[in-house]
C-alpha positions, -999 to +999 in steps of 0.1 A: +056+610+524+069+642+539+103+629+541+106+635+504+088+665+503+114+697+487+084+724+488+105+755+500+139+742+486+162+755+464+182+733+438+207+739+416+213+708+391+244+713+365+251+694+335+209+699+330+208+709+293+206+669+283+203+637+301+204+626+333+205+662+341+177+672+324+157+643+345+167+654+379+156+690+375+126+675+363+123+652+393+135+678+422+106+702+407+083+676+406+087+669+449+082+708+450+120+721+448+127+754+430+155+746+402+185+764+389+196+744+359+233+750+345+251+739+315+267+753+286+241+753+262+218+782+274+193+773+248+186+738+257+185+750+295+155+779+283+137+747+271+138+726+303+130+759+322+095+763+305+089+731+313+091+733+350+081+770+351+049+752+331+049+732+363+041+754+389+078+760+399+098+785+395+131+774+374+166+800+366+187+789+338+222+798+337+252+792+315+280+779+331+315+760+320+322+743+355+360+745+346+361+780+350+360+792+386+345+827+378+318+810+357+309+790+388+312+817+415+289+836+393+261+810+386+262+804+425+258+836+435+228+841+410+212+814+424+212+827+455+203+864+444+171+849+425+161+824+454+175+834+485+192+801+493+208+770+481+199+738+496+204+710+468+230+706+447+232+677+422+269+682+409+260+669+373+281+677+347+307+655+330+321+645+299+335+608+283+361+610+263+369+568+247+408+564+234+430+534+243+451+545+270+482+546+247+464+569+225+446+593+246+463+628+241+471+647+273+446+677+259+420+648+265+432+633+297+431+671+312+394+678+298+383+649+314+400+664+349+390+699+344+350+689+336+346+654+357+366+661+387+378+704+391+342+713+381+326+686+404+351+702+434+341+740+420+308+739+424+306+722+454+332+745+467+312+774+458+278+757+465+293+746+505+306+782+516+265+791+513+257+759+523+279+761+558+260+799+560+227+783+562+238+753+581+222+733+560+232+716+530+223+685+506+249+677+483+245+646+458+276+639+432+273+622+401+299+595+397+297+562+382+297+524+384+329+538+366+346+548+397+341+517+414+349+491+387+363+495+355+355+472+318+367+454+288+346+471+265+354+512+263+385+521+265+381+550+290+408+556+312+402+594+321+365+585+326+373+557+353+399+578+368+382+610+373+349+591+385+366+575+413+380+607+421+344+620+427+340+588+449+367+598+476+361+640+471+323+628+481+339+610+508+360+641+524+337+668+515+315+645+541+342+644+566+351+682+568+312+693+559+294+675+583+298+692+614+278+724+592+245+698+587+257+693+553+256+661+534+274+649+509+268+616+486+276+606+454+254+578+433+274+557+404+250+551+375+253+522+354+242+526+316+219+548+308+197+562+281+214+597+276+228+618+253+262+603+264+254+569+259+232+570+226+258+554+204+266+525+230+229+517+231+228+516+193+255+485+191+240+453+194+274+438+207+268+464+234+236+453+243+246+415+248+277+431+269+258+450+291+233+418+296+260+398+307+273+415+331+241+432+352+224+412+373+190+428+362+202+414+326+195+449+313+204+485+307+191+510+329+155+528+319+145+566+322+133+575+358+154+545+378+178+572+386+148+594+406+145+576+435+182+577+446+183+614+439+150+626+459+162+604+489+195+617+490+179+653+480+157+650+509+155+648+547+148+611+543+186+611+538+192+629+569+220+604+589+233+593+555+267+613+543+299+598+527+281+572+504+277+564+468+251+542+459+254+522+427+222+524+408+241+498+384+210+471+377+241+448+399+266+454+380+292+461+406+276+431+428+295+407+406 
C-alpha cells in the first residue's frame, strides 16, 4: 500500500475545472497529495477546491490559459510559493475541435496546437526546471487512444495529430529528464464520460460504434482512469518512464 501513498506531495493537475481533470485532483488528494488545480474557469476550480479542502487537503486554485507562457510560468511559480515544491504534474488540459479535414479552418487547426500540444510542452517545461531542482519529478501526460490510432467516426484531424504529438514529447521529455529522477509518461484514454464527450455519449449510433470496436464492448466509466494515474503519480511507477498506457477498454488491441 505505501507504494501509492502521495502524503507529503505536491500536485498540480491542469485542465481540472471539468472532467477527467476534475477526477484526478480528486484522486491524487484522496492518496494524500496536496493539489493545485488549473484551468480557465476560476469559478469551477473554487468549487473542486472546497471539495478537497473539505477533505483534509489543502487544494490552490489558479487560472491559467496553458497557451500563454507567462500565464504558465506564473501558475508554476505560485504553486511552488504556496507549497514549497512540485512533485506531480498531470498535464491535463486539451480541447477537440470535429471538422472534416477539408473544412477545418487554420484558426482551428492552430487552437488545437497551441492548447493540446504548446500548453502540454509549457507546463511541463515550466513544471521540469523545479522538478530537475528537487531531483525529483513525476510527470503524467494526457494523450489519447487518439494518438495511437485514429477512426471513422469523428472527423478530428487536429485532435489525432496533436495527441500523438504528446505521445513522442512524453517520450523525449523521458530521454533528456531522466538522468534528474524525473519521469515522464503519458496515458491515452479511450471514451469517456466528460464534459468533452457528452454529446458523443448521447448518440445511440455512437454507442453501437464504440461497442464494436472495444474489446470490453463498452465505453469507459467514471474512476477507470484512477488507477493509471496514482501508479504513474506514485513511486510504484518508479523504473517506468517513456510509456503511455492505453486505458482504451482494448480498443487499440484490435
Amino acid at each position: 500500500m505505501n507504494l501509492f501513498d502521495l502524503t507529503g506531495k505536491t500536485a498540480l493537475v491542469t485542465g481540472a475545472s471539468s472532467g477527467l481533470g476534475w477526477q484526478f485532483a480528486q484522486v491524487l488528494a484522496e492518496y494524500g497529495a496536496d493539489v493545485a488545480v488549473a484551468a480557465r474557469r476560476v469559478d469551477r476550480l473554487q468549487q473542486l477546491a472546497a471539495e478537497i479542502w473539505a477533505s483534509g487537503k489543502r487544494c490552490l486554485p489558479v487560472q491559467c490559459d496553458v497557451a500563454d507562457e507567462d500565464q504558465v510560468a506564473a501558475m508554476v511559480e505560485k504553486v511552488v510559493v504556496e507549497f514549497g515544491r512540485l512533485d506531480i504534474l498531470v498535464n491535463n488540459a486539451g480541447v477537440a475541435i470535429l471538422a472534416p479535414a477539408q473544412d477545418l479552418t487554420l484558426e482551428d487547426w492552430s487552437k488545437s496546437v497551441a492548447v493540446n500540444l504548446t500548453g502540454v510542452f509549457l507546463v511541463a517545461k515550466h513544471a521540469g526546471r523545479q522538478m530537475i531542482k528537487q531531483n525529483y519529478g513525476k510527470i503524467i501526460n494526457t494523450a489519447s487512444m487518439y494518438g495511437l490510432v485514429a477512426n471513422t467516426f469523428f472527423p478530428a484531424s487536429s485532435y489525432h495529430a496533436t495527441k500523438a504529438g504528446v505521445v513522442n514529447l512524453t517520450r523525449s521529455l523521458a530521454a533528456e529528464w531522466g538522468k534528474y529522477n524525473i519521469t515522464v509518461n503519458a496515458i491515452a484514454p479511450g471514451f469517456f464520460p466528460s464534459e468533452m464527450t457528452r454529446d458523443a455519449f448521447s448518440m445511440p449510433e455512437f454507442q453501437k460504434y464504440a461497442k464494436a470496436n472495444s474489446v470490453l464492448g463498452r465505453t469507459g466509466r467514471d474512476g477507470e482512469l484512477n488507477g493509471a494515474v496514482i501508479y504513474l503519480a506514485s513511486d510504484a511507477s518508479s523504473y517506468t518512464t517513456g510509456v503511455t498506457i492505453p486505458v482504451d477498454g482494448g480498443w487499440t488491441a484490435i
